[in-house]
C-alpha positions in Angstrom: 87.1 242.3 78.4 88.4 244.0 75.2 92.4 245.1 75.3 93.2 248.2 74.6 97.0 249.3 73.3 98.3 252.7 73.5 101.8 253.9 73.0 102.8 250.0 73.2 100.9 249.3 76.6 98.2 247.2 76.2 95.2 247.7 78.9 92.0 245.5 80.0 90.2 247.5 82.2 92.8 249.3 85.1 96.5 248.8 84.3 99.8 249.3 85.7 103.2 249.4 84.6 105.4 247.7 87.7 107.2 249.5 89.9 110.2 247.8 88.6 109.4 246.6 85.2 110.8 243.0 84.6 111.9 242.2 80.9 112.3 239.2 79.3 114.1 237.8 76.2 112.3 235.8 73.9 114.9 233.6 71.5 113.7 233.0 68.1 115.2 229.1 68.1 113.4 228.6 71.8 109.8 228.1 70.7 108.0 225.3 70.7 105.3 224.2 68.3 102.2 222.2 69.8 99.3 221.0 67.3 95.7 220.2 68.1 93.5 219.4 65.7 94.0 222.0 62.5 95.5 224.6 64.8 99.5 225.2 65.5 100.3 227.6 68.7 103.7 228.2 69.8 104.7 228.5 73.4 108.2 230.1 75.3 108.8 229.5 78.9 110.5 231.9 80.2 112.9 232.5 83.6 110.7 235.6 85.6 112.1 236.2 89.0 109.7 237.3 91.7 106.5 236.2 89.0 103.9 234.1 90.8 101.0 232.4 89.1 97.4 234.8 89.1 94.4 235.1 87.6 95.1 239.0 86.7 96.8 238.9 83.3 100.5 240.3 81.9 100.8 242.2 79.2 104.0 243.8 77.6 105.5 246.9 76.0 108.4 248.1 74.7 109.2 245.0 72.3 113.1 245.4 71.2 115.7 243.5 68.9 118.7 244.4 69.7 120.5 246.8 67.2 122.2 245.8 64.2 123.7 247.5 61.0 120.2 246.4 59.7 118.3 248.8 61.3 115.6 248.9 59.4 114.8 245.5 58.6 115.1 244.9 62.4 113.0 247.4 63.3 109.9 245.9 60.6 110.9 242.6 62.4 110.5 244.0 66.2 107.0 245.6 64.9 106.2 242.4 63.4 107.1 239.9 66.5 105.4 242.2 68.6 102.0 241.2 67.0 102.9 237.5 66.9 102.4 237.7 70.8 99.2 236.7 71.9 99.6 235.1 75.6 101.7 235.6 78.6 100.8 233.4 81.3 102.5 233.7 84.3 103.9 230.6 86.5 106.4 230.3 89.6 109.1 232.4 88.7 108.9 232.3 85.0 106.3 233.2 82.2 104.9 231.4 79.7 104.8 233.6 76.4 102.0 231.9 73.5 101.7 233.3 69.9 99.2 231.4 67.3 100.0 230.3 63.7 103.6 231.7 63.7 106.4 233.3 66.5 109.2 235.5 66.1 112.1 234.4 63.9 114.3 236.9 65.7 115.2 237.4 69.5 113.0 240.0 71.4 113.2 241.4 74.5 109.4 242.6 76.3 109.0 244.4 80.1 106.0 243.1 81.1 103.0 244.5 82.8 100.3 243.4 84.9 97.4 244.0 83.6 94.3 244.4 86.2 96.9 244.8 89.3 
């Protein structure tokens, strides 16, 4: 099913933001690099209260760094870590967050949606 983002949401087919949006922070020295074969992913696992595995995926919106005197430069880091994210897989009270080649070299913070709820 192709994914659509608009104004930061992305949507596969129906989507909804939840009721009470959980975020996440993602720490830029937290990932973990796995290699098969030629190919290098990074993974994040992540404490989500209240998440439960499904079949129905998450999404996210409203990526963040928190603000600094380096505006800017944070803010072309936010929009790029935001793209890094490919993945969010969700578990027994935590998410797994993947991104493929490279991942975020500063923190972010996500509110997740479910995607297909």
């Amino acid at each position: 099913m192709p994914k659509i983002i608009q104004n930061g949401v992305v949507y596969a087919g129906e989507a909804r933001i939840l009721k009470n949006p959980l975020s996440i922070s993602l720490k830029a020295n937290k990932w973990n690099a796995v290699t098969i074969g030629n190919e290098t992913y990074y993974r994040q696992e992540v404490v989500a209260i209240g998440v439960r595995p499904t079949k129905k995926p998450y999404g996210f919106y409203n990526a963040t760094i928190p603000t600094t005197e380096q505006g800017l430069i944070l803010e072309r880091q936010r929009i790029e870590a935001y793209g890094m994210i490919h993945e969010i897989v969700p578990g027994n009270d935590s998410v797994t967050v993947y991104c493929f080649n490279e991942c975020p070299q500063v923190d972010v913070n996500i509110s997740l949606v479910n995607v297909g709820a």
